[in-house]
Backbone as a printed PyTorch tensor [residue, N CA C, xyz], in Angstrom:
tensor([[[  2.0580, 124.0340, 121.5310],
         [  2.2900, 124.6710, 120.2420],
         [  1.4600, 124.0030, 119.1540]],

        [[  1.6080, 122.9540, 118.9820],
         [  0.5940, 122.2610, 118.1780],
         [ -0.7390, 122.3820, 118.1380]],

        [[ -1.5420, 122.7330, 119.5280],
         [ -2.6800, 123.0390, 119.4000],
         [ -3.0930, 124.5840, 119.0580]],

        [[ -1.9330, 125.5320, 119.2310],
         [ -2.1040, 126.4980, 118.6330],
         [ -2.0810, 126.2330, 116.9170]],

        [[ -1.8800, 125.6980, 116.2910],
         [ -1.8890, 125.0550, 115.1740],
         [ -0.0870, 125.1150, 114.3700]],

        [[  0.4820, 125.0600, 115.2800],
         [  2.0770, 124.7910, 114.4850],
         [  2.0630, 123.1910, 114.3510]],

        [[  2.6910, 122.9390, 112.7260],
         [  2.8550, 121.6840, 112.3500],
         [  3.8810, 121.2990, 112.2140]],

        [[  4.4700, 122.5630, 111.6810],
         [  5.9420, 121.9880, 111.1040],
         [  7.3700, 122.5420, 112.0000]],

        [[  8.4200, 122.0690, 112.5330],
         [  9.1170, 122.7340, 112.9410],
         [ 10.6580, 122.3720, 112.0400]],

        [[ 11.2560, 123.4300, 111.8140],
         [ 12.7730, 123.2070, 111.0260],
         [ 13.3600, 123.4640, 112.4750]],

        [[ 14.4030, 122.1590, 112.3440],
         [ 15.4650, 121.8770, 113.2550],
         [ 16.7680, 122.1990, 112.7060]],

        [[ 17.4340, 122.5470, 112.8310],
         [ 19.0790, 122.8180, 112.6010],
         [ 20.0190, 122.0430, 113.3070]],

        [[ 19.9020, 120.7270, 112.8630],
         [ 20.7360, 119.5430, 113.7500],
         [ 22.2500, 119.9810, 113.4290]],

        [[ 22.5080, 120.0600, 111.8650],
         [ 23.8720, 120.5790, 111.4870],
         [ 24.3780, 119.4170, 111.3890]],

        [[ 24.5650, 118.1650, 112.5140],
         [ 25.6990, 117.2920, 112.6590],
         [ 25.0270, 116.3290, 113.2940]],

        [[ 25.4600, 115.1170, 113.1430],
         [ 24.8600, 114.2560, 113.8110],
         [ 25.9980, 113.8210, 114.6000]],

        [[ 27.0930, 114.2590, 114.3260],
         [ 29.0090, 113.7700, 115.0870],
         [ 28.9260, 115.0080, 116.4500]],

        [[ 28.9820, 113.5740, 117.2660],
         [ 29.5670, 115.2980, 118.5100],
         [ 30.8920, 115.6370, 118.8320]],

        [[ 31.6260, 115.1850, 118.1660],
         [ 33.2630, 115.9150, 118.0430],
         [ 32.4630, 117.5750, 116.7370]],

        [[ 31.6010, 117.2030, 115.8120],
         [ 31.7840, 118.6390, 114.7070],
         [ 30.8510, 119.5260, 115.9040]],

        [[ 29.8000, 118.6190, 116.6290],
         [ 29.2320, 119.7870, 117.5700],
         [ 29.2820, 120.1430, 118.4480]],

        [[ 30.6150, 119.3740, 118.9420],
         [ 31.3160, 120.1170, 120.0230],
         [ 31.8900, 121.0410, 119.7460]],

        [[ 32.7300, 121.1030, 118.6740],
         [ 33.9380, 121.8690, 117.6060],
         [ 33.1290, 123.5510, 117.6730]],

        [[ 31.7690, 123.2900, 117.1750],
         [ 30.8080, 124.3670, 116.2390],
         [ 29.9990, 125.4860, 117.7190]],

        [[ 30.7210, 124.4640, 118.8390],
         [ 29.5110, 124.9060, 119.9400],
         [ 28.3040, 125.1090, 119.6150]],

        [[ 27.5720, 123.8300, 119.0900],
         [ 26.3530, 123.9630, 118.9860],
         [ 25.4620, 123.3030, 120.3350]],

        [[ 25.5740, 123.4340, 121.3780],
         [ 25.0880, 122.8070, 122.9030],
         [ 24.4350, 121.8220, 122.4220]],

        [[ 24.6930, 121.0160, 121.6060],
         [ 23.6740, 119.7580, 121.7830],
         [ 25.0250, 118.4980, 121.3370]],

        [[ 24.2080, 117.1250, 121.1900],
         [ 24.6350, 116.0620, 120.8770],
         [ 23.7920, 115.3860, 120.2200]],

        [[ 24.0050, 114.1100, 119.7330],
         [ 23.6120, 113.2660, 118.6830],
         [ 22.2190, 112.5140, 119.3780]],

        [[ 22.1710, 112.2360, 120.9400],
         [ 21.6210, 111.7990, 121.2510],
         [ 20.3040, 113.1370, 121.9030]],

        [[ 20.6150, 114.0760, 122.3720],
         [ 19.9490, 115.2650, 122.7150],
         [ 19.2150, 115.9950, 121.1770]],

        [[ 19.6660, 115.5990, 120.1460],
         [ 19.1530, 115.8860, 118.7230],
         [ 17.9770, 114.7630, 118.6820]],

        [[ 18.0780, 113.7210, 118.7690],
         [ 17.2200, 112.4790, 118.3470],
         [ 16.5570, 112.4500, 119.3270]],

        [[ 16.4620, 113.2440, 120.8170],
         [ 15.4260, 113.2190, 121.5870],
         [ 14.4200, 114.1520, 121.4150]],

        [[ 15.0170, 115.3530, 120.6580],
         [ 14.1840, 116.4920, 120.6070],
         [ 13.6230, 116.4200, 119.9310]],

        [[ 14.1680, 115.4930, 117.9910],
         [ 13.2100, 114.9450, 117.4590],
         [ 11.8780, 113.8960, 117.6450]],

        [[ 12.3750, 113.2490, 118.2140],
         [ 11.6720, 112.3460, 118.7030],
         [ 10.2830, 113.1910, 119.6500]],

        [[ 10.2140, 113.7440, 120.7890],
         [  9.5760, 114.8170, 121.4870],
         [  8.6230, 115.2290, 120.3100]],

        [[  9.1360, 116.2990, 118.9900],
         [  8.3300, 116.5620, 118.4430],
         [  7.4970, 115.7400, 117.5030]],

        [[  8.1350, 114.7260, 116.6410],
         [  6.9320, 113.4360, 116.5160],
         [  5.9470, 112.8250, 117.2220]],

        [[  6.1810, 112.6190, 118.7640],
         [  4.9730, 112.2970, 119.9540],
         [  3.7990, 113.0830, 119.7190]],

        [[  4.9470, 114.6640, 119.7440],
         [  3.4610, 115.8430, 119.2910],
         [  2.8050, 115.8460, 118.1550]],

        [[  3.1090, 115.2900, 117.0520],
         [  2.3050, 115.3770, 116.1220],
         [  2.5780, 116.5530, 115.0750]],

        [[  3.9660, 116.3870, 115.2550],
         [  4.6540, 117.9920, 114.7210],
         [  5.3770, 117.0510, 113.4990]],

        [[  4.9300, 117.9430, 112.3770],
         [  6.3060, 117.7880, 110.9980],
         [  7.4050, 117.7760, 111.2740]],

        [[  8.6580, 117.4550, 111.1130],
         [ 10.1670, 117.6090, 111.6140],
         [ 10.9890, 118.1220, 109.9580]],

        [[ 11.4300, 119.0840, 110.3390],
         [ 12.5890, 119.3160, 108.9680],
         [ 13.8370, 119.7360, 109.5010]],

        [[ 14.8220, 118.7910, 108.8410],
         [ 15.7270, 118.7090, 109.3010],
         [ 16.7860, 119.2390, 108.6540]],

        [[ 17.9460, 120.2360, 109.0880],
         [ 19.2730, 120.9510, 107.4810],
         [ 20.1150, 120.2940, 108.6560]],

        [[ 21.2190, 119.6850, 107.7260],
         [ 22.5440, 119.4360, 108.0370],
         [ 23.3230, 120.0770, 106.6790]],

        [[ 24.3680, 120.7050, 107.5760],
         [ 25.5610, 121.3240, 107.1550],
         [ 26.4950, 120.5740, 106.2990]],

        [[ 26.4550, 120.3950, 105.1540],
         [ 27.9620, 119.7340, 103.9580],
         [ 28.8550, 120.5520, 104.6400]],

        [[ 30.3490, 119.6520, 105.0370],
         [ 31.4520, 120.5150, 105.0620],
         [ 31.7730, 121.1700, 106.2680]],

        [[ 30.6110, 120.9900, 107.6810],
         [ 30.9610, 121.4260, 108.9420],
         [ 31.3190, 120.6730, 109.4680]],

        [[ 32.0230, 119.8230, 109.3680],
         [ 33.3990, 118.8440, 109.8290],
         [ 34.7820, 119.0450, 109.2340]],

        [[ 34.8600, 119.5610, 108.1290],
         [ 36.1790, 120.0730, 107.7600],
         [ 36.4340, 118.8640, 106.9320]],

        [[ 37.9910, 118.8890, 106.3930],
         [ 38.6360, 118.0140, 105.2970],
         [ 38.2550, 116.6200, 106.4920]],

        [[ 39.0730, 117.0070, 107.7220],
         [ 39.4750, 116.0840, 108.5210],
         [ 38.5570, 115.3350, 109.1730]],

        [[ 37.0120, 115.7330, 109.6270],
         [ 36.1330, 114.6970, 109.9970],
         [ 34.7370, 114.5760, 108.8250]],

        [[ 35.0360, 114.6460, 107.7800],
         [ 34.0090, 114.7120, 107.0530],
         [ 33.1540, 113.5150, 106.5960]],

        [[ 34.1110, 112.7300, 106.6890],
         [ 33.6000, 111.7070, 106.3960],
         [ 32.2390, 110.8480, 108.2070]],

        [[ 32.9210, 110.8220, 109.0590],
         [ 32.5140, 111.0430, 110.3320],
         [ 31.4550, 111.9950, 110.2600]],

        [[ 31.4620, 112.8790, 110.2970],
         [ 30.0140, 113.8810, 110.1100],
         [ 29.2580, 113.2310, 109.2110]],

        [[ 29.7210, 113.1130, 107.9730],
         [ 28.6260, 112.5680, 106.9560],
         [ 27.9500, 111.4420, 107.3420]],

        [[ 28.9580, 110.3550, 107.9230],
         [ 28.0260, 109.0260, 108.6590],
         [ 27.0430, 109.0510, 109.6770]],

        [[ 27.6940, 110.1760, 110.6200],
         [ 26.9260, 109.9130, 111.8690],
         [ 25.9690, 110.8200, 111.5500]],

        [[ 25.7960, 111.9810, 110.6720],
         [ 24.5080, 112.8210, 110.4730],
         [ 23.2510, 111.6100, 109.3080]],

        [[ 23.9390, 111.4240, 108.8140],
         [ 23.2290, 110.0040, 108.1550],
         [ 22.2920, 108.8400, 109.0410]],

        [[ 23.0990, 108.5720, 110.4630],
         [ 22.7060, 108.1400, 111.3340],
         [ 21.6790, 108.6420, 112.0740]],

        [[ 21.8670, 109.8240, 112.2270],
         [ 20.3730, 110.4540, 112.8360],
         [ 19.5570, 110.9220, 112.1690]],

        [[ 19.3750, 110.9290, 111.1970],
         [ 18.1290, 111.1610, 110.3180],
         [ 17.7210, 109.4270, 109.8910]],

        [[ 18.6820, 108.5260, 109.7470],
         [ 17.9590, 107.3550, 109.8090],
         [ 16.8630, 107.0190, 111.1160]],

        [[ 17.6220, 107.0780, 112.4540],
         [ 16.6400, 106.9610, 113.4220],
         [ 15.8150, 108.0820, 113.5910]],

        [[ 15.7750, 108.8830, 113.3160],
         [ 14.5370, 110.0360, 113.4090],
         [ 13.6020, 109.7330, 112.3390]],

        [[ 14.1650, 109.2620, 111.1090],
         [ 13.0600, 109.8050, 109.7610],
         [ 12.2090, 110.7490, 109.8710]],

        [[ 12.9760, 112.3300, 109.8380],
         [ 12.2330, 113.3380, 109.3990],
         [ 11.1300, 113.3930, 107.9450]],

        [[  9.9690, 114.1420, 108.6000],
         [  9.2210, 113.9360, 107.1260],
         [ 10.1550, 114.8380, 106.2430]],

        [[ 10.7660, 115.7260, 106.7190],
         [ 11.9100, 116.8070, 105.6110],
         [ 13.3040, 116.2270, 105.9490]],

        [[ 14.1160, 116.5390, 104.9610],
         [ 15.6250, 116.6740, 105.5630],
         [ 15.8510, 117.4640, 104.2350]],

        [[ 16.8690, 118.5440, 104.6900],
         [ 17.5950, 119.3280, 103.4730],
         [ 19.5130, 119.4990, 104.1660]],

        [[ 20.1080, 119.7170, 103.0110],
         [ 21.2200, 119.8760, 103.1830],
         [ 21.2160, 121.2850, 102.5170]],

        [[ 22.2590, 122.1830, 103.3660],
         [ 22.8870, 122.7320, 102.7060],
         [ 24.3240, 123.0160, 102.8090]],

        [[ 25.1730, 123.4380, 102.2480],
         [ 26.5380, 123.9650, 102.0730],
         [ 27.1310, 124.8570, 103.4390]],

        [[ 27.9800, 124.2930, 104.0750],
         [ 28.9900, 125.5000, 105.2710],
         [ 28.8060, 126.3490, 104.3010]],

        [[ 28.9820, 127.2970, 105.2370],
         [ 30.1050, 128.9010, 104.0680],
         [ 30.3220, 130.0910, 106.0380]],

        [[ 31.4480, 130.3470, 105.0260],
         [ 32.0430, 131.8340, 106.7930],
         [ 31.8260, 132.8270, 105.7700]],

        [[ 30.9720, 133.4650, 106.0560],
         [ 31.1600, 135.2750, 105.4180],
         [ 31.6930, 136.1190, 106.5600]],

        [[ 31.9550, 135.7750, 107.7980],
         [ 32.7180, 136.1350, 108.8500],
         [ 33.5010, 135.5230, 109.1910]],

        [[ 34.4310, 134.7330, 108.2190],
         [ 35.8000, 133.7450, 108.5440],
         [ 35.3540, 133.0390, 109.4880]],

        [[ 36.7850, 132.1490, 109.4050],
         [ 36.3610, 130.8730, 110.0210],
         [ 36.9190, 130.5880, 111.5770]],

        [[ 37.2460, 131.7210, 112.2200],
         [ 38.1340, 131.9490, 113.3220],
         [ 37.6240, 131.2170, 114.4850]],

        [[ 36.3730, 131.5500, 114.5500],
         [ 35.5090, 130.7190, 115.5880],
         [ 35.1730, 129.5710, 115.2650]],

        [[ 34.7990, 128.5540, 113.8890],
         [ 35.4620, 127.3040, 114.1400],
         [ 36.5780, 126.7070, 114.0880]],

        [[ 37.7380, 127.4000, 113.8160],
         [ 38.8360, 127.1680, 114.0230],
         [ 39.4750, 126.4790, 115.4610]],

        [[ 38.8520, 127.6830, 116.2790],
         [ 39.4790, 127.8540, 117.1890],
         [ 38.5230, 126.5260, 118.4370]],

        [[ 37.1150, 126.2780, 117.7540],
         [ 36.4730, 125.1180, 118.6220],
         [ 37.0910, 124.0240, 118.3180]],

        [[ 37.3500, 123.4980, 116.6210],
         [ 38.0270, 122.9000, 116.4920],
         [ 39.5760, 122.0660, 117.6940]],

        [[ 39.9650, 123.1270, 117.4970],
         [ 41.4520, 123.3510, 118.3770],
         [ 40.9900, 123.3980, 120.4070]],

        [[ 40.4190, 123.9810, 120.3420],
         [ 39.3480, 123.2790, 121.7390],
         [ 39.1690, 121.9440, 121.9320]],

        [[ 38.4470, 121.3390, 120.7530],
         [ 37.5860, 120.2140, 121.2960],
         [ 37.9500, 119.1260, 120.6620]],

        [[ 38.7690, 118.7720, 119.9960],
         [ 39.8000, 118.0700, 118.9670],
         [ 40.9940, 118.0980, 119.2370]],

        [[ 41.7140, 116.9060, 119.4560],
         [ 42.8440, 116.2360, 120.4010],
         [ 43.4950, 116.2490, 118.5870]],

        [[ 42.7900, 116.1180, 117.2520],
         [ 43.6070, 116.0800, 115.9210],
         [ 44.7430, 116.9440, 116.0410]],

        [[ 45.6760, 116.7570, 115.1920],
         [ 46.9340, 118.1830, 115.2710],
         [ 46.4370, 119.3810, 114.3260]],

        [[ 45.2330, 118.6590, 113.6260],
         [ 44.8040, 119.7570, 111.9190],
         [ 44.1290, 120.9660, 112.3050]],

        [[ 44.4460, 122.2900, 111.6390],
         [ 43.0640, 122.9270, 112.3300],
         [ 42.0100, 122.4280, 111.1270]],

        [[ 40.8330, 123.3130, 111.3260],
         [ 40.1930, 123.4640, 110.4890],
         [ 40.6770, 124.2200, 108.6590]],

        [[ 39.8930, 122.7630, 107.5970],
         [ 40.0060, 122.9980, 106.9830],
         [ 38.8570, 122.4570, 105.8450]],

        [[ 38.4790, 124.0960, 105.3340],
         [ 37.3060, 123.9350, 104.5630],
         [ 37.3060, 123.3140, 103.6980]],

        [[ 36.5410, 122.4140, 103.3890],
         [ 36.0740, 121.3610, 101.9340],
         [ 36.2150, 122.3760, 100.4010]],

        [[ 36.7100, 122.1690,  99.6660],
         [ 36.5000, 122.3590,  98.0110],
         [ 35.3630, 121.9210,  97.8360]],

        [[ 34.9280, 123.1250,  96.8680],
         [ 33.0830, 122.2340,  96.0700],
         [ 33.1500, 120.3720,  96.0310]],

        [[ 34.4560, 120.3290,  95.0220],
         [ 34.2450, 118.9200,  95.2930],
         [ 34.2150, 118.0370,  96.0450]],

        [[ 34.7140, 117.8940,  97.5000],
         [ 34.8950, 117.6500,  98.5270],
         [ 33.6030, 117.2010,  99.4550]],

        [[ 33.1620, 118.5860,  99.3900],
         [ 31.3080, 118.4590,  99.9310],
         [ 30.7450, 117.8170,  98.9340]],

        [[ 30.7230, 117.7190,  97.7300],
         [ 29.9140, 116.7440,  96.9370],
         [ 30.3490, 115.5490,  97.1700]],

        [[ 31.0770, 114.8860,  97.4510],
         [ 31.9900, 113.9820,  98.0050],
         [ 31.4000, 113.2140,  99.0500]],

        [[ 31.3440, 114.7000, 100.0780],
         [ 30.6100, 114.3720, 101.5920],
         [ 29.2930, 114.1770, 101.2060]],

        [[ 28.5430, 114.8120, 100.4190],
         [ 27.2650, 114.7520,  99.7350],
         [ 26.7970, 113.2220,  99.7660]],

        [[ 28.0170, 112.7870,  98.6830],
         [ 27.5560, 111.7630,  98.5940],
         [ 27.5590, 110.6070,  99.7600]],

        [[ 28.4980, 110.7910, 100.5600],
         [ 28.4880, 109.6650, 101.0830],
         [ 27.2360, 109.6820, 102.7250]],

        [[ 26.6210, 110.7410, 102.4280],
         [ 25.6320, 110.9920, 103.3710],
         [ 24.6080, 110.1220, 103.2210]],

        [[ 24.4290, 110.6170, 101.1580],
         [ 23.2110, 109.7760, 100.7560],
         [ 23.2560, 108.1730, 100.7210]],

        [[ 24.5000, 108.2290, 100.9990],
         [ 24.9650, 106.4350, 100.4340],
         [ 24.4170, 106.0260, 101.7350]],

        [[ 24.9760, 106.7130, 103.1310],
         [ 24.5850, 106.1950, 104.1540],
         [ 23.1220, 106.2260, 105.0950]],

        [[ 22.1590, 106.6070, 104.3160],
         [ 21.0090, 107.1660, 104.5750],
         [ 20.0760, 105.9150, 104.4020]],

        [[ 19.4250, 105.4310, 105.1050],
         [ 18.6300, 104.1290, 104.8870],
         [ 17.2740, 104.1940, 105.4150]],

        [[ 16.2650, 104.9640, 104.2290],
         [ 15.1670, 105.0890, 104.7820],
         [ 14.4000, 104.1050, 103.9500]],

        [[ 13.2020, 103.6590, 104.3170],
         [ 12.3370, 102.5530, 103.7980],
         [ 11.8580, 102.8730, 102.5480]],

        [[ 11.7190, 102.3120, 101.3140],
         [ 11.2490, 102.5940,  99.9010],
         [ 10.0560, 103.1930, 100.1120]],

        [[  9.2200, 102.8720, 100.8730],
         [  7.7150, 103.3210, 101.1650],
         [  7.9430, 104.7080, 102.3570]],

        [[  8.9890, 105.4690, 102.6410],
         [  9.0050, 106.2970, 102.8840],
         [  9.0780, 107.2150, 102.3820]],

        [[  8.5010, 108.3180, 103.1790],
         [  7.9740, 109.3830, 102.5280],
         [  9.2700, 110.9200, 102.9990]],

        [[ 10.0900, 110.8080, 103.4880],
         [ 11.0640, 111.4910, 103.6020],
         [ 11.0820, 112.5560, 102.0640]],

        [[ 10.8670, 113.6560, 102.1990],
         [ 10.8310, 114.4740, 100.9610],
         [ 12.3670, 114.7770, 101.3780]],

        [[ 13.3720, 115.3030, 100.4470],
         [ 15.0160, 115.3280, 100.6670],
         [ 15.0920, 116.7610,  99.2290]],

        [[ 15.8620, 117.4540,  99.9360],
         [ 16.0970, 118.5370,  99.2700],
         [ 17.5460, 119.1710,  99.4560]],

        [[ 18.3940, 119.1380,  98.4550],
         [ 19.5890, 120.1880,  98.4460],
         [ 19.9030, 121.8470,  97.4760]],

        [[ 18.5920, 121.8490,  97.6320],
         [ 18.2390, 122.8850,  96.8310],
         [ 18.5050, 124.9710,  97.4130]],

        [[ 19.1320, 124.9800,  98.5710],
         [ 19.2480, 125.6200,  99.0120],
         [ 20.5220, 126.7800,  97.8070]],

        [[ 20.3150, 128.2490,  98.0790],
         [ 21.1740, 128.5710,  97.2130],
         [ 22.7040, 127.9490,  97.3370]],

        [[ 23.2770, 127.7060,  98.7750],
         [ 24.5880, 127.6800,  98.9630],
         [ 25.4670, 126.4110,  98.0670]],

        [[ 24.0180, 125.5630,  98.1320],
         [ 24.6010, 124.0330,  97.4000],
         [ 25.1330, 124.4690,  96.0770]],

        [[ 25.8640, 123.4240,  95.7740],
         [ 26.9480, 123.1240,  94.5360],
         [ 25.9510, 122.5250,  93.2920]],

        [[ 24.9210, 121.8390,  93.5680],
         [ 24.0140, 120.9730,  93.1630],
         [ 22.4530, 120.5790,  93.6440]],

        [[ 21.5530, 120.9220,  92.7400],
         [ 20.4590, 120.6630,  93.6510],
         [ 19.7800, 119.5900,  92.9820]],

        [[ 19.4630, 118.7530,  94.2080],
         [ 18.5110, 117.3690,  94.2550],
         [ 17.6300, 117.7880,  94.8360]],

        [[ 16.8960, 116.4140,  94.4520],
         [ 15.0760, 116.5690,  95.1040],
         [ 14.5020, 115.3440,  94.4490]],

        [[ 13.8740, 114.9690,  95.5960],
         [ 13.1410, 113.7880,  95.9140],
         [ 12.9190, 113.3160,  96.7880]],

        [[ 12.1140, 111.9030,  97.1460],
         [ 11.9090, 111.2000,  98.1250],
         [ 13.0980, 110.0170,  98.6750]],

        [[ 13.5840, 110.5910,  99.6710],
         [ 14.8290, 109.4690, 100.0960],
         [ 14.2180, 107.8830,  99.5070]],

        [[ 13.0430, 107.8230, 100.3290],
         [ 12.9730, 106.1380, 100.0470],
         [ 13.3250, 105.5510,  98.9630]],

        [[ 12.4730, 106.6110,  97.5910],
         [ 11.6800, 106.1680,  96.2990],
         [ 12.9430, 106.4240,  95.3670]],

        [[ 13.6390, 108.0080,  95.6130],
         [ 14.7690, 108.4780,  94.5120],
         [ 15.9180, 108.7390,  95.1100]],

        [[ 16.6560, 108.0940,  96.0580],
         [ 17.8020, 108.1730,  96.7820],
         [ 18.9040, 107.7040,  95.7820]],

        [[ 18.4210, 106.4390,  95.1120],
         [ 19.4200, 105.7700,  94.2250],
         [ 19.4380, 106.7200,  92.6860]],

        [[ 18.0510, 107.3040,  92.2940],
         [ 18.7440, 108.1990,  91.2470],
         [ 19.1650, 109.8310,  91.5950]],

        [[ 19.0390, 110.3940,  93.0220],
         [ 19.6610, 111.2830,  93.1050],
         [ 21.2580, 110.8690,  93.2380]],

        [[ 21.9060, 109.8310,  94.0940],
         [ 22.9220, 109.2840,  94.2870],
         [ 23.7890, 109.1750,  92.4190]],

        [[ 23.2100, 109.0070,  91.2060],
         [ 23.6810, 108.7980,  90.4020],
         [ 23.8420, 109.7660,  89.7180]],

        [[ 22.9680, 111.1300,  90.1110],
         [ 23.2030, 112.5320,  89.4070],
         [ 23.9770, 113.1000,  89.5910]],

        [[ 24.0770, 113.0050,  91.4750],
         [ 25.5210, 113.2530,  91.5760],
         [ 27.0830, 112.7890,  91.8080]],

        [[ 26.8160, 111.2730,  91.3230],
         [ 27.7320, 110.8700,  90.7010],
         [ 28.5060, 110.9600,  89.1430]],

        [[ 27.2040, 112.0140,  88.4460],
         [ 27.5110, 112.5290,  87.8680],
         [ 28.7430, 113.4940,  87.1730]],

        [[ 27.9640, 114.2870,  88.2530],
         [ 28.8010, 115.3790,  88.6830],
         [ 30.5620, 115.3050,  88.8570]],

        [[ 30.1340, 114.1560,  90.0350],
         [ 31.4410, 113.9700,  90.3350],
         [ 32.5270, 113.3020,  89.1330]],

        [[ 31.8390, 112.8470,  88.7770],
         [ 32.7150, 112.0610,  87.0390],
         [ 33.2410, 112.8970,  86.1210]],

        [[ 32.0550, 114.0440,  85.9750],
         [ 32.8980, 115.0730,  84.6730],
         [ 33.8840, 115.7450,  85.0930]]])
């Protein structure tokens, strides 16, 4: 693919937790994500990466937020974007993976705006890419609550304070 001239590929990791991607039936895992990334860096391929705010629910959100934090640390995509869950076809089918693949008693339960900004933040808190990295980071998607933009390395600490902002008023 690359020598056909593809550079860039968007990945849809969603989660870096394999309890949310077991839950979501998304056939992969944390470690099957960071190989595939990995695969396409060998090639010489761009990597962009969206994880899902809020596809862990009230109950593993915090867990999603770390461990998706975690794999974009060991990958360092040249992209990563977040955007916002949302069901415009209810939430029946993660409900019900949830309740599958989760020994919790909770079902699924969707985050409040504030909640995912919440999770937001503690993604970025846990995100540790090198100052001299070049990670471009975007939450600019329509679904978000808030849109950032910048370079993880360089503006992690003043996107982290904008939307701590947020969270204050």
């Amino acid at each position: 693919l690359r020598s056909k001239g593809l550079s860039l590929v968007y990945v849809g990791c969603e989660s870096g937790d394999d309890i949310v991607l077991a839950a979501v039936n998304k056939g992969e895992t944390f470690e099957s994500s960071l190989g595939a990334l990995a695969k396409l860096k060998d090639a010489g391929m761009k990597r962009s990466v969206m994880i899902l705010v809020g596809l862990g629910g009230r109950e593993h959100s915090e867990r999603h937020a770390k461990r998706s934090a975690a794999l974009c640390n060991e990958a360092q995509p040249e992209y990563l974007s977040v955007l916002t869950t949302s069901f415009p076809r209810g939430k029946g089918r993660v409900e019900m993976g949830y309740e599958k693949n989760d020994d919790s008693r909770e079902i699924f339960a969707e985050p409040t705006p504030r909640e995912g900004l919440a999770e937001l933040e503690l993604f970025l808190q846990s995100i540790d890419m090198p100052r001299s990295g070049k990670t471009i980071f975007r939450s600019d998607h329509a679904s978000n609550y808030l849109v950032l933009k910048g370079r993880l390395g360089r503006d992690r600490d003043r996107m982290l304070q904008d939307l701590r902002d947020v969270l204050d008023a």
